[in-house]
C-alpha positions in Angstrom: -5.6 119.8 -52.1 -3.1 117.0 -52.3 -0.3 118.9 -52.7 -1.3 121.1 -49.5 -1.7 118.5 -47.4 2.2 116.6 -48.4 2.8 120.0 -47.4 1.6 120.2 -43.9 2.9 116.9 -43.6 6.4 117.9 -43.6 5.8 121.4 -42.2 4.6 119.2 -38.7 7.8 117.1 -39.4 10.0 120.3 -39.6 8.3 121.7 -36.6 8.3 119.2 -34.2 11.8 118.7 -35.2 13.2 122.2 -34.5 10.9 122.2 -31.3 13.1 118.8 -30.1 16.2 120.0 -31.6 17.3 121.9 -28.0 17.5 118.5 -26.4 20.1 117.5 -28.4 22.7 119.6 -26.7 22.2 118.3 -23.8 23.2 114.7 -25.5 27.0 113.5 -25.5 26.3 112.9 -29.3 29.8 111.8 -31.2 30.4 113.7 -34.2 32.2 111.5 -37.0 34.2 113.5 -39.7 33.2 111.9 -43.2 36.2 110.0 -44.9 35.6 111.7 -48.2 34.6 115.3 -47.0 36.9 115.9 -43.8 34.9 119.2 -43.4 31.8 117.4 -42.9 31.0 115.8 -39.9 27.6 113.3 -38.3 26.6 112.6 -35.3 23.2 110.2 -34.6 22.6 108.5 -31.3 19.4 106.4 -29.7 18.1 107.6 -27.0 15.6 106.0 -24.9 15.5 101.9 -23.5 17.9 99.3 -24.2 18.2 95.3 -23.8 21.5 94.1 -22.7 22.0 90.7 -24.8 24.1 88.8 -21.6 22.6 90.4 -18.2 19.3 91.0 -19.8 19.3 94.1 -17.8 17.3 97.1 -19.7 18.5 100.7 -19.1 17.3 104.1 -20.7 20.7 105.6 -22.3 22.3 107.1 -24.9 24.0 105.1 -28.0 25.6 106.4 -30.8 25.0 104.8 -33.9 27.1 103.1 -36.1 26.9 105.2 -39.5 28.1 104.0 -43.6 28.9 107.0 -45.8 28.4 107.4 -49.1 29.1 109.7 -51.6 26.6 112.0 -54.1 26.9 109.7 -56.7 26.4 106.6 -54.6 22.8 104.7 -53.8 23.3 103.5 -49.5 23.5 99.9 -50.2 23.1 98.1 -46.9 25.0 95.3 -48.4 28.1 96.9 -47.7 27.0 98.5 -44.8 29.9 96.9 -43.0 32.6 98.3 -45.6 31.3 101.7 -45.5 31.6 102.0 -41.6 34.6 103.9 -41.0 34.4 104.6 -37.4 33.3 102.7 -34.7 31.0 104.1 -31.8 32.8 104.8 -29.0 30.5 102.8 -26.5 33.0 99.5 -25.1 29.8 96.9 -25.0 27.8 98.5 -28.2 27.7 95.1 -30.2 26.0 93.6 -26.3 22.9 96.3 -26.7 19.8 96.2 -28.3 17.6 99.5 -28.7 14.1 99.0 -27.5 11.3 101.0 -28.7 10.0 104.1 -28.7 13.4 105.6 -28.9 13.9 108.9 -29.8 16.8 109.4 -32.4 18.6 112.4 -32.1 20.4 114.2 -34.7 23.9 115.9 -35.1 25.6 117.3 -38.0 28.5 120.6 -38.5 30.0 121.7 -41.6 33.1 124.2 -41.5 32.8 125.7 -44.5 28.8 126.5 -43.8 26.9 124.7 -46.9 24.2 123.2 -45.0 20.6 123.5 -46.2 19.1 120.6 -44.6 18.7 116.5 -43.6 16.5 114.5 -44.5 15.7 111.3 -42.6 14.2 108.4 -44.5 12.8 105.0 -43.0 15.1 102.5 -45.5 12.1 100.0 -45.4 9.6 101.8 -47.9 12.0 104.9 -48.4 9.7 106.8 -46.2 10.5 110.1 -45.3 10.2 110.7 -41.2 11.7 113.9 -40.6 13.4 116.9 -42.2 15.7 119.1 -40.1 17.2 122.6 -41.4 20.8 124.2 -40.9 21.2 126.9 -38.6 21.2 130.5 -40.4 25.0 130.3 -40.8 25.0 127.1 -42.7 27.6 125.3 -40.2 25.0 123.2 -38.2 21.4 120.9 -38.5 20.2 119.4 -34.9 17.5 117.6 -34.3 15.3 114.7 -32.9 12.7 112.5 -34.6 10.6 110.2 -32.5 10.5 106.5 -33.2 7.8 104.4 -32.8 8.8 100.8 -34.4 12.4 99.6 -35.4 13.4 99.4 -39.1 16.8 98.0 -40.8 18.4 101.0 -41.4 17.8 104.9 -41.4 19.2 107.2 -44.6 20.0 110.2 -43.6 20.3 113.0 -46.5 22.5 115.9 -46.4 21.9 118.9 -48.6 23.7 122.0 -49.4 21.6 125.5 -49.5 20.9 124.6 -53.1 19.4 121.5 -52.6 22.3 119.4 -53.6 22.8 116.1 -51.9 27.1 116.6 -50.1 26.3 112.9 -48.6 24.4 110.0 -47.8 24.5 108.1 -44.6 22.7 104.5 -43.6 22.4 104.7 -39.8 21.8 101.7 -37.9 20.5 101.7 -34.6 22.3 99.4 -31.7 20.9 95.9 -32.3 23.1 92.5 -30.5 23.7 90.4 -34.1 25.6 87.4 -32.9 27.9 84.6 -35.2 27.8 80.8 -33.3 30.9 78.9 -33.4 30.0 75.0 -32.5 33.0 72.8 -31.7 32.9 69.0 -31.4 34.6 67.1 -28.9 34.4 63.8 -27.5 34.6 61.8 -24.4 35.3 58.6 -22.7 32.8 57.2 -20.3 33.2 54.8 -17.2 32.7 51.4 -17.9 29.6 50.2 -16.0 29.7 48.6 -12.9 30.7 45.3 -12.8 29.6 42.5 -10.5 33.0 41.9 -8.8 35.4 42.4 -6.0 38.8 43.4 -6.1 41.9 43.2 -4.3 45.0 44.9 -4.8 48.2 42.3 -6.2 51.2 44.7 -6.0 52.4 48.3 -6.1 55.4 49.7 -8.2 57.1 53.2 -8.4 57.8 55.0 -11.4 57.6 58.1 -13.6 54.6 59.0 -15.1 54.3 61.1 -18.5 52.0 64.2 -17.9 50.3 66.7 -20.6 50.0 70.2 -19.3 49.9 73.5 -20.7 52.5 76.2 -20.0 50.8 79.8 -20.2 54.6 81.4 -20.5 56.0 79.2 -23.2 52.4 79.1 -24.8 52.5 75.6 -25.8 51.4 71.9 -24.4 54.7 70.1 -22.7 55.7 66.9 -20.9 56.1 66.8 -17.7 57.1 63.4 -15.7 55.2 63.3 -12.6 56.2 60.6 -9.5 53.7 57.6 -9.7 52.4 54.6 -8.1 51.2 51.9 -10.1 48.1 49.7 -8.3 47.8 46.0 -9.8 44.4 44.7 -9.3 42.8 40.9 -9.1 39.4 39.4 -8.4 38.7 38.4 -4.8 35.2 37.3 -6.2 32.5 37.4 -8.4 32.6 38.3 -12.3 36.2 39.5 -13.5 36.7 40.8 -16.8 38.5 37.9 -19.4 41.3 40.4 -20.2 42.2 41.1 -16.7 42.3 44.7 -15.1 43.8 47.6 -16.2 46.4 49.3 -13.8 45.6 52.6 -12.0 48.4 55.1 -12.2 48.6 57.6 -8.9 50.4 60.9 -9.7 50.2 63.6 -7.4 47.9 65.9 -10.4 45.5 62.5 -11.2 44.7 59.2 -11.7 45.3 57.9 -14.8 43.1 54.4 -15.3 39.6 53.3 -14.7 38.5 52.4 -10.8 39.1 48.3 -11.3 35.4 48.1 -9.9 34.0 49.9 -12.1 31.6 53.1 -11.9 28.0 53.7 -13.7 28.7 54.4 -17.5 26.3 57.5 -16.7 29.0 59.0 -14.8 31.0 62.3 -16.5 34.9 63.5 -15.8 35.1 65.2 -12.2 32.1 62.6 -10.7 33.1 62.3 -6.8 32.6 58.9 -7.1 34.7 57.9 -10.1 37.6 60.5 -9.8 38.9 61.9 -12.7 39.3 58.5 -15.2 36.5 60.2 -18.0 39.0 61.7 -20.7 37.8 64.4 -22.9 39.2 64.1 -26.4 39.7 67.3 -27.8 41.7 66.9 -31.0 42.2 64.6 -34.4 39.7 63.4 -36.1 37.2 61.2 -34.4 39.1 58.5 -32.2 39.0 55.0 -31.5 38.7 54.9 -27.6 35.5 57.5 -28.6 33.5 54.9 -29.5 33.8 52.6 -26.7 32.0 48.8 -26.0 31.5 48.8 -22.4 30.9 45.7 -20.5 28.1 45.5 -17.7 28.3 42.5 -15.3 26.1 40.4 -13.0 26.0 37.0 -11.1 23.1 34.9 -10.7 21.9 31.9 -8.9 18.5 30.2 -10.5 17.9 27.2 -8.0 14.5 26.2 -9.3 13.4 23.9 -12.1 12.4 26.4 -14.6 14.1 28.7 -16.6 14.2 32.4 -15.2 14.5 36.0 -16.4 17.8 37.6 -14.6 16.8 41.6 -15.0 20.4 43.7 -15.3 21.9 45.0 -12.5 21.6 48.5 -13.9 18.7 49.4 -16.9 20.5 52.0 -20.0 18.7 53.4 -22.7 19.8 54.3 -25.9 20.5 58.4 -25.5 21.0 60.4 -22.3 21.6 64.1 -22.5 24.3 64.1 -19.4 24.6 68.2 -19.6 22.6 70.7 -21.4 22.3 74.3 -21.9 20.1 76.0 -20.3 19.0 78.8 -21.8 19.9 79.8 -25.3 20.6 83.2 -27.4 17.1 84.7 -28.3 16.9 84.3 -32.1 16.6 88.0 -33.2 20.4 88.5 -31.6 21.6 85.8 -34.2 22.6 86.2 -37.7 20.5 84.2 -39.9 23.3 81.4 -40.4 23.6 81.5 -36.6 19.7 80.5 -36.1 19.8 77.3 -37.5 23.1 76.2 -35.6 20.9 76.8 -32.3 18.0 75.6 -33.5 19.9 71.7 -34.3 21.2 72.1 -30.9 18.1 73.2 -28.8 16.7 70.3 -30.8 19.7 67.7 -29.5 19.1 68.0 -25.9 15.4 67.8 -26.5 13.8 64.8 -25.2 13.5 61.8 -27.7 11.5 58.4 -27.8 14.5 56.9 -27.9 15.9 58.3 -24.3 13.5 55.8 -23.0 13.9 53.1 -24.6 15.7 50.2 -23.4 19.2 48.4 -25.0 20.0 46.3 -21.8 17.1 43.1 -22.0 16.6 40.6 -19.3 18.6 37.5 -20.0 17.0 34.2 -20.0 19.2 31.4 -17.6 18.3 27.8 -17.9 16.9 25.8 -14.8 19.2 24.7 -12.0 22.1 27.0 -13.4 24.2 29.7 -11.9 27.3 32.1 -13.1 28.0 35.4 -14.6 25.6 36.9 -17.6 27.5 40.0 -19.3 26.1 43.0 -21.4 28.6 44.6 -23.7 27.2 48.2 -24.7 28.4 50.2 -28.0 29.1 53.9 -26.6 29.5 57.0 -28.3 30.0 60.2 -27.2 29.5 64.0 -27.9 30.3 67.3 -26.8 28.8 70.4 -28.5 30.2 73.4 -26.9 28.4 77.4 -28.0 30.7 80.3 -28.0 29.2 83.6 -29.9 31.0 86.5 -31.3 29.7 89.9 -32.7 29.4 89.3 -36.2 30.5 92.6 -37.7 34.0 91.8 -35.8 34.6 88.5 -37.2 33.6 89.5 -40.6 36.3 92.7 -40.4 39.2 90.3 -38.8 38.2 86.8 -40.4 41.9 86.0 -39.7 41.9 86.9 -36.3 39.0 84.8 -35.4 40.0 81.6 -37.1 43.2 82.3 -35.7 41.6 83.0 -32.1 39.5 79.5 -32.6 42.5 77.4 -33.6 44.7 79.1 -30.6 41.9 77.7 -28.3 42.1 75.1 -28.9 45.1 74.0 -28.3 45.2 75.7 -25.3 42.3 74.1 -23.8 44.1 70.7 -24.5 46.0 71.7 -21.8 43.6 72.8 -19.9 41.3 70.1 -19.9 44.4 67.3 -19.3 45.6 66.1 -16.3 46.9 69.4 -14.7 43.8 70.5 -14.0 41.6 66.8 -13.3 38.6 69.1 -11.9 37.9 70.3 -15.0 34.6 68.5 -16.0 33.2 71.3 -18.3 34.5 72.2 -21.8 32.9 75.7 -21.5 34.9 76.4 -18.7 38.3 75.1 -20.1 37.4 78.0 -23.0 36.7 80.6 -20.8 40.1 80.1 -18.8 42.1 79.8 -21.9 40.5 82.9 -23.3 41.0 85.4 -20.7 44.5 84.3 -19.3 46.2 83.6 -22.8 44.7 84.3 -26.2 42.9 87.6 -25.8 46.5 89.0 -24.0 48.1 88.5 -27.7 48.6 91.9 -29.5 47.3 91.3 -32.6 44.0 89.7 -30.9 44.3 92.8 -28.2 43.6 95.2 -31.6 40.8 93.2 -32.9 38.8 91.4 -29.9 38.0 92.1 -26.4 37.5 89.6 -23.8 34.2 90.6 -23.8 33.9 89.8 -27.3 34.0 86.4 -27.1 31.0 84.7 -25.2 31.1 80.9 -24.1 27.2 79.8 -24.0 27.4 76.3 -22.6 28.0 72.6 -23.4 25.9 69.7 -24.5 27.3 66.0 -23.6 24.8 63.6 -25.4 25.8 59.6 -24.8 24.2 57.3 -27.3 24.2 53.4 -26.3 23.9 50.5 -28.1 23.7 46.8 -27.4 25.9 44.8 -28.8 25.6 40.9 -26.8 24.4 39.9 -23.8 24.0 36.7 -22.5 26.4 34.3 -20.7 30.4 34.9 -19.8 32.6 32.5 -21.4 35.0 31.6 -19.8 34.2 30.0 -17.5 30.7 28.3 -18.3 27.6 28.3 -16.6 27.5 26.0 -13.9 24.9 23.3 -12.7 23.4 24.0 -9.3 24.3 20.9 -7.4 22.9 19.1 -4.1 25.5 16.7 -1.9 24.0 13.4 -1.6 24.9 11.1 0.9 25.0 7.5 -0.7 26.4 4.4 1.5 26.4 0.8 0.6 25.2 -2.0 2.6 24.9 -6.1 1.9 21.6 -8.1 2.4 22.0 -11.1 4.0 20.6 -14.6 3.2 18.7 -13.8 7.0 17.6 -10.3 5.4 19.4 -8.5 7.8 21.8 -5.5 6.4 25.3 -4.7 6.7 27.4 -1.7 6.1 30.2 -2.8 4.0 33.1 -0.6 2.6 32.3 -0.7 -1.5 32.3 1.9 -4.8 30.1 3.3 -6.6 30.4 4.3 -10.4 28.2 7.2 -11.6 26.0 8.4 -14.9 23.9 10.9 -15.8 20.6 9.6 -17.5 18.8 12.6 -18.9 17.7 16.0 -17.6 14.1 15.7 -16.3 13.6 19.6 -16.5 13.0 21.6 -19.9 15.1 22.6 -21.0 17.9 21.1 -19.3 20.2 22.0 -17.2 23.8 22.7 -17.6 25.9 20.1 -17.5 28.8 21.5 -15.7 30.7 20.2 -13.5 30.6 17.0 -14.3 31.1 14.7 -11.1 34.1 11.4 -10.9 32.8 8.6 -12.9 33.6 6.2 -9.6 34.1 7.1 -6.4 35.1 5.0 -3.2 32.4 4.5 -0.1 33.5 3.5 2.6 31.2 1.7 5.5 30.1 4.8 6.7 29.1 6.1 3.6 29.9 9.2 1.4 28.9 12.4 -0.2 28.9 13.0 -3.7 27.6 16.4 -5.5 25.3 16.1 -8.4 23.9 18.1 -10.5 20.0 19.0 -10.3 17.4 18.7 -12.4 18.9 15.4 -13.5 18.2 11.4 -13.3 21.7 9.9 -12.2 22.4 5.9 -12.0 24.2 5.2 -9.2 25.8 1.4 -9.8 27.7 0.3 -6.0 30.1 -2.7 -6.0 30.8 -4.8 -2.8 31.6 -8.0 -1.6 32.1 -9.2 -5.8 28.2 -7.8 -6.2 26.5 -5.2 -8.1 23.0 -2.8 -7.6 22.2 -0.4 -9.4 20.0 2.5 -8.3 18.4 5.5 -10.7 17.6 8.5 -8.9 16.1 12.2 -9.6 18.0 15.1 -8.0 17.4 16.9 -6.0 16.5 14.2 -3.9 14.6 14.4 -0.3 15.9 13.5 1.9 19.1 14.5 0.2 20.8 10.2 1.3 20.9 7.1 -1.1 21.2 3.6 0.8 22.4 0.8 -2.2 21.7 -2.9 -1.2 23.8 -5.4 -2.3 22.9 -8.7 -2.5 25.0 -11.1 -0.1 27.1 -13.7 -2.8 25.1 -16.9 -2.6 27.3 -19.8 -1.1 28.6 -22.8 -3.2 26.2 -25.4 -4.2 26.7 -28.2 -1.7 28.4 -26.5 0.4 27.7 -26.1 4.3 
């Protein structure tokens, strides 16, 4: 009973098969000559649904397959799958398409010296068989078409004489988008943050400027000297830097040097308003100006007798993703090295706890006090730019591609350098340098397509640090002071009070604040007062004793500043006269 039901099994298979085999003449199936039997010849193509990988567009058509031989005495290895492929199918975007399912596969095979008896099809997975498909009564031809519910990894076909002797073996493989990732690295240089000061320009110069730009016709990187002005800047006010300002070079491609005010550290190459000063680095191992400490500025003015908080002019954190990629290849188009490279970066531009988490703290200022407070910031950069190649034509031209990545990259310094200042994405660098240079090259020409070579996207991930914060040195904070008008006058034996031209010496007693003050800028130890009095500036939050001299006398008066109302009035007693005198 067994045995007759196996054999109505394949009887069905048999006759659905010769009842589908008349669509296959309608079907622009390519036969493929076997390499070790040039009489032979197999043709299998997918018909039904497929998923383009980069348009995601799905379309019912015809793909041929791509097909391994292998010989009588051979087992189909799918480990040399690859090896074994001899000819490619003659569809320009195969490696892009994915077969969807049900697909019906459809079934092609000739022999000119007539031995066929039959082909088997086998599911690889399980060694299943799905369909078996007799020759013609001549013996020169098997057609066919087997219905396919699921995908598996490969299909066997069988091909047997009259006799029953295996001539070949095939593994057929159905179109499915398997994918390598290439990841490059590159760095940049962020703007420094903005800085609490004005500028001013100090003086212009002419000269020639040395400028990096690639030449597509020599197909290297030269030196071109470019007219330039050279802008000097200066502080007009506020917080300048210690070092000075760097000079800003004016060519007629860019602008080589940071904007002397500064722009938000946040800010990327290309930014309207910080033109073109962010330099992507794009070569060497990883550079000093890549890791960058970046220094944030702020004035302040605490004119009250406690200390205060001074928040900074701009709050960073420690990571901000600046450019991501939106959408990545689906997993099942990757190989299985591929998957994790995606996964590591899908996971970089994730959000973190630490992208909220502030570097840049308040800064404590003591009471009475005033000047600049600073923030220097540890920066480091990273670029992570995607491109994906089919995998089965990188691992045929190994060479090819390593020499296709290397040749990129030197082309795209030129790209990305001051010739072309709007650049502000690697990605798009890539894609210029591969379809006006490298893929024109012969030997790339026989091995890769433009098409064959996708660019994905770019990550730029900035990670901040703090490093100090707190006062700028030079110069020191500064004392808030109050003017106080002081003015001397003599009491007279009769008690009545003249205005007398005199001096005054001054000393700071203590600091009646906690904690105190600073105690810059110290005022003159004496000053002169004339009759109508003067002003002196002293520092608040302070007790001062004020000692006035006139008329060969001395008074001494203590006093808390600020005072109200802000005027000190110093009596001197008139000299007593002589005894006996009058």
């Amino acid at each position: 009973m067994k045995g007759k039901r196996s054999g109505l099994v394949v009887g069905t298979i048999v006759f659905c098969g010769l009842l589908a085999a008349w669509a296959t003449k309608r079907q622009q199936v390519v036969p493929q000559p076997c390499p070790f039997d040039p009489s032979l010849s197999v043709g299998v193509a997918f018909q039904g649904p497929h998923l383009h990988f980069d348009t995601y567009a799905v379309q019912d058509k015809l793909m041929n397959a791509r097909i391994a031989w292998f010989s009588n005495t051979e087992h189909p290895d799918p480990d040399i799958f690859n090896d074994r492929v001899f000819y490619e199918p003659p569809e320009e975007d195969w490696d892009w398409w994915t077969t969807l399912f049900p697909a019906t596969l459809i079934l092609q095979v000739t022999d000119a010296q007539n031995r066929l008896g039959k082909v088997e099809v086998f599911k690889y997975e399980g060694n299943i068989l799905k369909g078996i498909f007799p020759a013609n009564q001549e013996g020169s031809t098997v057609t066919g078409s087997l219905e396919l519910e699921r995908p598996t990894s490969f299909w066997r076909l069988t091909i047997k004489d009259r006799r029953g002797e295996t001539l070949a073996e095939a593994l057929v493989k159905n179109p499915e988008t398997q994918l390598t990732v290439v990841e490059r690295f590159d760095w940049w240089v962020p703007h420094p943050p903005k800085r609490d000061v004005v500028v001013e320009l100090d003086k212009e110069e002419l000269h020639q400027h040395p400028v990096l730009r690639y030449d597509f016709e020599k197909k290297q990187t030269v030196t071109e000297y470019a007219d330039c002005i050279v802008k000097y800047w200066r502080a007009k006010e506020g917080c300048p830097p210690h070092t000075g300002f760097k000079e800003q070079h004016f060519t007629t491609v860019a602008i080589f040097g940071p904007p002397p005010e500064g722009c938000s550290i946040l800010d990327t190459r290309g930014s309207e308003s910080c033109g073109t000063w962010v330099d992507v680095i794009l070569e060497g191992p990883f550079p000093v100006e890549a890791e960058s400490v970046l220094c944030m500025t702020k004035q302040f003015d605490n004119d009250y007798p406690s200390t205060a908080k001074i928040p900074p002019p701009q709050d960073y954190c420690k990571r901000y993703v600046r450019q991501r990629i939106r959408e990545f290849p689906k997993p099942e188009a990757l190989t299985d090295l591929a998957r994790p490279i995606v996964e590591r970066l899908k996971d970089m531009q994730s959000t973190k706890p630490e992208d909220g988490t502030s570097i840049t703290p308040s800064i404590e200022v003591l009471p009475y006090s005033k000047g600049c407070l600073h923030w220097d910031i540890n920066a480091k950069t990273d670029i992570r730019t995607i491109l994906v190649a089919p995998v089965r034509k990188v691992e045929k031209h190994p060479t090819i591609f390593d020499y296709i990545l290397a040749a990129l990259r030197e082309v795209v310094r030129g790209i990305m350098g001051s010739a072309h200042p709007k650049k502000n994405r690697v990605v798009e660098a890539l894609v210029e340098a591969w379809t006006k240079d490298i893929s024109q090259r012969e030997k790339v020409k026989e091995a890769f397509k433009v098409g064959d070579l996708k660019f994905y996207g770019d990550i730029w991930v900035l990670y901040l640090s703090l490093a100090t914060a707190g006062p700028m040195y030079p110069p020191p904070l500064q004392n808030i002071t109050q003017d106080i008008k002081v003015q001397v006058v003599v009491v007279k034996p009769d008690a009545t009070k003249e205005a007398v031209d005199g001096s005054l010496s001054i000393e700071r007693i203590s600091a009646w604040t906690n904690p105190s003050p600073p105690m810059h800028p110290l005022p003159p130890s004496e000053v002169s007062v004339p009759k109508e009095g003067t002003t002196i500036s002293l520092g608040k939050g302070w007790r001062w004793k004020l000692t006035a001299f006139a008329v060969g006398r001395s008074a001494t008066k203590e006093i808390s500043v600020p005072l109200e109302p802000p005027s000190v009035v110093i009596e001197v007693p008139a000299p007593q006269p002589p005894p006996g005198g009058g």
